[in-house]
C-alpha positions in Angstrom: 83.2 60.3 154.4 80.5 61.0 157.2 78.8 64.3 157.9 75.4 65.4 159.9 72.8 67.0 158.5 70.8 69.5 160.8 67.7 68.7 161.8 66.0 71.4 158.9 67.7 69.4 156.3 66.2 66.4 157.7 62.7 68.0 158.1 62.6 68.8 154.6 64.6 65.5 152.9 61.7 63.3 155.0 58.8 66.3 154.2 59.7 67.7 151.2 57.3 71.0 150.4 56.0 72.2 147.2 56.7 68.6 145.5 55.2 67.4 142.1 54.1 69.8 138.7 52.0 72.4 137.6 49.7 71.6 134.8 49.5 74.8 133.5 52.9 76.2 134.6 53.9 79.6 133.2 58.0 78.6 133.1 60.0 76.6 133.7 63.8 76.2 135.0 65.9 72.8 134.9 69.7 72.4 136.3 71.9 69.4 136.7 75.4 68.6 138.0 77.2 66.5 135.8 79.0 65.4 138.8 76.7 63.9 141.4 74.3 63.4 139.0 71.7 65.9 141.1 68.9 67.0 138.3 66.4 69.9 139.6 63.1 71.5 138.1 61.1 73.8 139.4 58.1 75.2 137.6 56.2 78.6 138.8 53.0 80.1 138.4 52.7 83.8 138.2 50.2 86.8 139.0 51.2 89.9 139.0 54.2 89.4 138.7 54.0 87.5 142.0 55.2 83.9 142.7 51.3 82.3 143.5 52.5 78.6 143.0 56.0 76.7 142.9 56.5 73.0 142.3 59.4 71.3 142.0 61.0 67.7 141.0 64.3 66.5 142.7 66.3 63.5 141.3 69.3 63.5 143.9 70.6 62.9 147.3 69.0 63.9 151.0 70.7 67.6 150.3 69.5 68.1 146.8 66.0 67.5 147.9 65.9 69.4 150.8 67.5 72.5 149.2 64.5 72.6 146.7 62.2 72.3 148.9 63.5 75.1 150.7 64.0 77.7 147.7 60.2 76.5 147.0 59.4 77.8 150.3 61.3 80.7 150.1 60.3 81.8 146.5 56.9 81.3 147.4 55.0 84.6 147.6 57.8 86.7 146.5 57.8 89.1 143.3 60.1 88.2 140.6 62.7 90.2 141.1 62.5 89.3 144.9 63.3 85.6 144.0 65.9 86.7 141.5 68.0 87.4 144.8 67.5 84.7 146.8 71.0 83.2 146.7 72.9 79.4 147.4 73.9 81.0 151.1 70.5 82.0 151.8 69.2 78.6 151.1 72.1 76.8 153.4 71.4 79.3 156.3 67.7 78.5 156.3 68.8 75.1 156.5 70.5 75.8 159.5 73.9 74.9 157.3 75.2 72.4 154.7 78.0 70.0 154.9 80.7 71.5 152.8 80.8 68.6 150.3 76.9 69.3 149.7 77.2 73.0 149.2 76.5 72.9 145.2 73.0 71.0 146.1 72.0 75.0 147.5 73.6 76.0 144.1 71.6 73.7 141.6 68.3 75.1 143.9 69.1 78.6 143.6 70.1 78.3 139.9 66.6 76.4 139.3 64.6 78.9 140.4 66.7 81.7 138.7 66.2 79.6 135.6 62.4 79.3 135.7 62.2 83.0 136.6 64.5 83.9 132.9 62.2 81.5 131.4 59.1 83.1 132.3 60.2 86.7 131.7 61.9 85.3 128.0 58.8 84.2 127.0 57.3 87.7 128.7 59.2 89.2 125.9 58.3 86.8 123.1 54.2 87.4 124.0 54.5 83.2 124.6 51.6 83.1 127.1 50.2 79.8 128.8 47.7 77.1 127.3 43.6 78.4 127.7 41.0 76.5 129.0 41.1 74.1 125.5 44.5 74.6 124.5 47.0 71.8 125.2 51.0 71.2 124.9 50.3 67.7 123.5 46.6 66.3 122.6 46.9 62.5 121.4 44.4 60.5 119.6 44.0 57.0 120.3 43.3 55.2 123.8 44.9 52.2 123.5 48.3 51.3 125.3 50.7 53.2 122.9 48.1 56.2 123.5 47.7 56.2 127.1 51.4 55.4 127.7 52.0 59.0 125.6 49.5 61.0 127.5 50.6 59.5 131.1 54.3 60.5 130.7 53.0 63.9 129.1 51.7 64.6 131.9 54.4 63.6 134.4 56.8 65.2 133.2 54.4 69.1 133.2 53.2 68.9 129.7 49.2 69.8 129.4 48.0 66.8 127.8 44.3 65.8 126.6 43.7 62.0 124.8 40.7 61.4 122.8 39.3 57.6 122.3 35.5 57.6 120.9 35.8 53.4 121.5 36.6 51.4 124.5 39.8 52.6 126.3 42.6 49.9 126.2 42.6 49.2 122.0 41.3 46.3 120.0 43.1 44.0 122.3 40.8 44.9 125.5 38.2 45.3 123.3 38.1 42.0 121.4 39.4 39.6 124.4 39.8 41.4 127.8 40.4 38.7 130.1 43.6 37.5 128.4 46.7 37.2 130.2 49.5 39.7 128.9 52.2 37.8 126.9 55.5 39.0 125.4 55.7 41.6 128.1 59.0 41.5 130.3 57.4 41.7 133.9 53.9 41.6 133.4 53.3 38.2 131.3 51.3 35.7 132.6 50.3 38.2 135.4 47.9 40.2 134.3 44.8 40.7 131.9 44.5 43.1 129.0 41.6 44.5 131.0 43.3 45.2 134.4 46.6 46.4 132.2 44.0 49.0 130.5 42.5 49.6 134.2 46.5 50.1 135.0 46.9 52.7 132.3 43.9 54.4 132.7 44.5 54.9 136.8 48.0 56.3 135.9 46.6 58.8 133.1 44.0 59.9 136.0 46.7 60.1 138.9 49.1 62.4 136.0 45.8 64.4 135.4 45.7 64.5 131.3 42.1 64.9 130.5 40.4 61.7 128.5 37.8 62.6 126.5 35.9 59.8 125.4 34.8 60.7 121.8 36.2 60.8 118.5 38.5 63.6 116.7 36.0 64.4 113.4 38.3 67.0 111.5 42.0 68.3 112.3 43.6 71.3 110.8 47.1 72.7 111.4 48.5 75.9 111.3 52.1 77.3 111.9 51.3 77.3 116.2 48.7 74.9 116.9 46.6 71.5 116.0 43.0 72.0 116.0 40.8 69.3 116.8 36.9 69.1 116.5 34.5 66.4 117.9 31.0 66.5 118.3 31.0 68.6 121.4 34.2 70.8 120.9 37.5 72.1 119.7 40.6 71.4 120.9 44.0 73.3 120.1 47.3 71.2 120.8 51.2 72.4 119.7 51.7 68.5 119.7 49.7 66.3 118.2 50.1 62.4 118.4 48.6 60.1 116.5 48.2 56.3 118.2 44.9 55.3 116.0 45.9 51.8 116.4 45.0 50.0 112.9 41.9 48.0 111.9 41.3 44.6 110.3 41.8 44.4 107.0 39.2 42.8 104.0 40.7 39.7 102.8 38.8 39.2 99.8 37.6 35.9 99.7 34.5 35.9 98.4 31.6 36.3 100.2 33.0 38.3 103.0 30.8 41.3 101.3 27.8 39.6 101.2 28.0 38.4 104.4 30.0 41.1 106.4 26.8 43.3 106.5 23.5 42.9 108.5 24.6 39.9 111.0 25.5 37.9 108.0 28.4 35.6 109.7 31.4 37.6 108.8 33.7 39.1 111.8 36.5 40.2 111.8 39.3 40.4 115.0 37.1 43.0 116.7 34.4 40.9 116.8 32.3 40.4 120.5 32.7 37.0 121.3 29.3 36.7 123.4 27.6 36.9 119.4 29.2 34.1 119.0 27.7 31.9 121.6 27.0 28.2 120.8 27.8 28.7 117.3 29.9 26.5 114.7 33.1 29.2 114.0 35.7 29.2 111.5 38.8 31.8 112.5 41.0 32.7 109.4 44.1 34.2 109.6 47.3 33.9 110.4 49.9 34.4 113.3 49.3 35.8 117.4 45.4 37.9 116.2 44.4 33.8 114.5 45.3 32.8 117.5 43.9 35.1 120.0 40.6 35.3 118.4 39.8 31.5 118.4 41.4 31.3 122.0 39.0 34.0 123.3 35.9 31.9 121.7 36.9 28.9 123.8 34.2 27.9 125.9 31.8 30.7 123.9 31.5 28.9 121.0 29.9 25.8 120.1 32.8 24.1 117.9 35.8 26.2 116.4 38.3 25.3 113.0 41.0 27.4 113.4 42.7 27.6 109.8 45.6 28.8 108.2 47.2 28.8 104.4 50.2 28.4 106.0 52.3 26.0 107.0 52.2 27.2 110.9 51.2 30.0 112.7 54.5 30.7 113.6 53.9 31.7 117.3 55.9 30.1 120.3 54.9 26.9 121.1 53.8 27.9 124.2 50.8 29.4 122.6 50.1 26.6 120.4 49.8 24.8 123.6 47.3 27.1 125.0 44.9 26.6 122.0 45.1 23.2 121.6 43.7 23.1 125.0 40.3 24.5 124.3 37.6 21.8 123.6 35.9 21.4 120.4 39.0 23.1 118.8 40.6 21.9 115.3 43.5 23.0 113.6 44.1 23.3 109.4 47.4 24.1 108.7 48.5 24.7 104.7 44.6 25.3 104.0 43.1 28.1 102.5 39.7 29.4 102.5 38.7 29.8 99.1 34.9 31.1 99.6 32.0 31.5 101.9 28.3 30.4 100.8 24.7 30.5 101.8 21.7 31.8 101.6 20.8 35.4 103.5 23.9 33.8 106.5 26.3 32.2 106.5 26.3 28.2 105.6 29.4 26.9 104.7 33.1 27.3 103.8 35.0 26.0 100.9 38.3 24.9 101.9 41.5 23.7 99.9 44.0 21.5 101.5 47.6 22.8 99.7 49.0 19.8 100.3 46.8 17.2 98.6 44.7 19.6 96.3 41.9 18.3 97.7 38.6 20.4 98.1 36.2 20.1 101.3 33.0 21.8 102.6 32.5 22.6 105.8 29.3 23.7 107.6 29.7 27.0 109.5 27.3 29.5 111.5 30.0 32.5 111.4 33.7 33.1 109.7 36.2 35.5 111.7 38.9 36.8 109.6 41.7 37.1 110.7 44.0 37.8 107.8 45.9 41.4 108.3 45.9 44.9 110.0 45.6 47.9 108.2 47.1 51.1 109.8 44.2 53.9 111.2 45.6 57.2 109.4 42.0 58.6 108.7 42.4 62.3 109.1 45.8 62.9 109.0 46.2 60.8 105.5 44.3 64.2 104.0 46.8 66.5 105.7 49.8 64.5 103.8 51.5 62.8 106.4 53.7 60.4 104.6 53.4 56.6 104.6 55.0 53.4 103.7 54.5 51.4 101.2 52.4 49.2 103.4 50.4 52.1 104.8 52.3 52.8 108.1 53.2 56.2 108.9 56.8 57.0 108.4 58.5 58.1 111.7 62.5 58.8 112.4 63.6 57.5 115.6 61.9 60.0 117.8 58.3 59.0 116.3 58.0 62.3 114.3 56.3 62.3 111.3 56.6 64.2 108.1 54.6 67.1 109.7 56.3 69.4 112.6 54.6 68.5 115.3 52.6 65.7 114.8 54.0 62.0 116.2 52.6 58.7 115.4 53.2 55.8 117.7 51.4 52.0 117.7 49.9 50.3 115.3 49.7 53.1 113.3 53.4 53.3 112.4 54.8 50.2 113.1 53.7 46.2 112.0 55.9 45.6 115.2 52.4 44.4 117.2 54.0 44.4 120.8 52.3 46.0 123.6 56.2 47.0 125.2 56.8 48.5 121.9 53.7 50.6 121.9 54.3 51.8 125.2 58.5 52.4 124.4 57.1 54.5 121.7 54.9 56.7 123.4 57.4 57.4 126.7 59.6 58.4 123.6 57.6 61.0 122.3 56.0 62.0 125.7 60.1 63.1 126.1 60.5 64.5 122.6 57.8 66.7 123.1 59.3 67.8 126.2 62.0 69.0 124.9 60.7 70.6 122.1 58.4 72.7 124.3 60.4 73.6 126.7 63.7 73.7 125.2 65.4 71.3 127.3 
């Protein structure tokens, strides 16, 4: 079926006007046609009960997107009750006319902007008023890529969002070995670094404007309407609160880790900054992908490196094998455990057991990096009574809610599942969840 468009139509599907969100919208309205498939939003600001600002988002054909641009432009300036009466015909005769077939897109426009105009006199009535200057629809804690992933899509889709990290942006990943290529990562493995992937994140947070705040959250307290969360400079009130703490290394207790884990002694763990490790005579402990990526980002750092195991492999793709066995000065103990750590005020040597033949051997070591296990980051929220797993991880249903309305936990922090696709699929979940929940959609 063929049909022309007039030349208005074409002016606004090739410029649209009033395109993109409003931070700190005061309403809302959202329409579909089950049909098409056309969606619509359009978000207002008012004063005075006058239209000052009026965004929309389109996801439709040449007609859908030039209708709302149109009502946007037509609402614009108006009071409410003004815009209450713009109607579908007014929209196609500013257009200049609509093929008959597309007459519903000036339908879905109109019926947006009615619906954003009920929304904001609904919550008129209910004394529902917009976010202050610190108050936030979602604040998240954690900057790694679960994190960042959950305050990027926050913000694209209208919700005010602020993410606190006191560390590096990016997680232990970035922080620990930045200039490793992405693996496991439909699309993006073998292209890109954990550094330019945390660059990525954080240009798309910026672009969606949720604040980053680079310090930590000290205390949190909740209440019945909002999260309130205190850092050294300031308090922050959220409705949603998302927790992506990302988890830390856990003690292995071997002995001498304590001894030597304190004041430079020659015990690391995964976080560990590879440059303290120059020239020196490593041991990596551990097991699995962090084993691996911790003695692959001491290749060509330090001096010699025995990359052990009390298993009987690492179980990790042999594609990743092969990339550690490349490094020079690199040997591999499979089925050996480390039974204890000696020396004097440092670190000397290791005491190792081979499982297979019982036999014992000492080995002379400037530093150890353990490796061993992850322990999930709950912190704060552990004294509110968030509920967790036997293993530590907070529980979540399959929207990433946690035992407390409100509050989401994504990452590390919920899930042994150590994939950086996962942690991101988690936060886009919630990110939508939250939506919904706050604006009722």
């Amino acid at each position: 079926m063929s049909f022309e468009y007039s030349e208005k139509v074409k002016d606004h599907f090739r410029n649209p006007r009033n395109v993109g969100t409003i931070k700190d919208a005061d309403a809302t309205g959202r329409v579909g046609n089950p049909v098409c498939g056309d969606m619509m939003e359009i978000q207002i600001k008012v004063e005075d009960n006058i239209i000052k600002d009026i965004k929309f988002k389109t996801f439709g054909c040449a007609s859908a997107i030039a209708t709302s641009s149109m009502v946007t432009e037509l609402a614009k300036g108006k009071t409410l009750e003004e815009a209450l009466e713009i109607t579908r015909q007014d929209v196609a005769d500013e257009l200049e006319g609509l093929p008959p077939i597309k007459m519903h897109c000036s339908n879905l426009a109109a019926d947006a902007l009615h619906a954003a105009i009920n929304d904001y006199m609904e919550k008129q009535e209910k004394g529902i008023t917009p976010p202050g200057e610190d108050e936030y629809e979602v604040a998240v804690i954690g900057g790694g890529a679960a994190g960042l992933a959950a305050a990027t899509i926050s913000s694209y889709v209208g919700l005010k969002t602020v993410i606190f990290d006191g560390g590096q942006w990016g997680g232990l990943l970035n922080k620990f070995c930045p200039d490793k290529l992405i693996e496991n990562y439909p699309g993006l493995t073998d292209k890109m670094t954990t550094r330019e992937l945390t660059r990525s994140l954080l240009d798309d947070a910026r672009e969606q404007e949720a604040k980053l705040v680079n310090e930590y959250v000290n205390d949190i307290e909740i209440d019945s309407e909002f999260k309130t969360l205190t850092t050294d400079s300031r308090t922050y009130k959220a409705r949603m609160l998302v927790l992506a703490s990302g988890s830390s290394p856990a003690k292995s207790g071997i002995p001498g880790e304590e001894k030597f884990a304190v004041d430079d002694g020659g015990i690391y763990y995964l976080t560990a900054d590879p440059s303290r490790l120059t020239g020196k005579r490593v041991l990596v402990y551990g097991h699995g992908y962090n084993a691996l990526s911790a003695a692959g980002c001491l290749g060509g750092i330090a001096g010699s490196i025995t990359l052990v195991t009390d298993e009987a492999s690492f179980m990790v793709p042999e594609r990743e094998m092969d990339w550690v066995k490349c490094i020079d000065g690199l040997k591999i103990l499979n089925s050996t455990t480390l039974l204890e750590i000696q020396g004097a005020a440092k670190v000397e040597k290791a005491v190792l057991e081979d499982q297979t033949e019982g036999e014992r051997v000492e080995i002379i070591v400037d530093a150890v990096v353990l490796a061993t296990g992850m322990v999930p980051n709950v912190g704060l929220m552990g004294k509110l009574g968030v509920e967790v797993d036997e293993s530590g991880f907070v529980k979540t249903d399959k929207y990433q809610r946690t035992s407390l309305d409100g509050v989401y936990a994504i990452g590390n922090v919920a899930s042994e599942i150590d994939l950086l696709v996962v942690a991101e699929a988690q936060g886009t979940i919630v990110a939508h969840d939250a939506y919904r929940k706050l604006r009722g959609g």
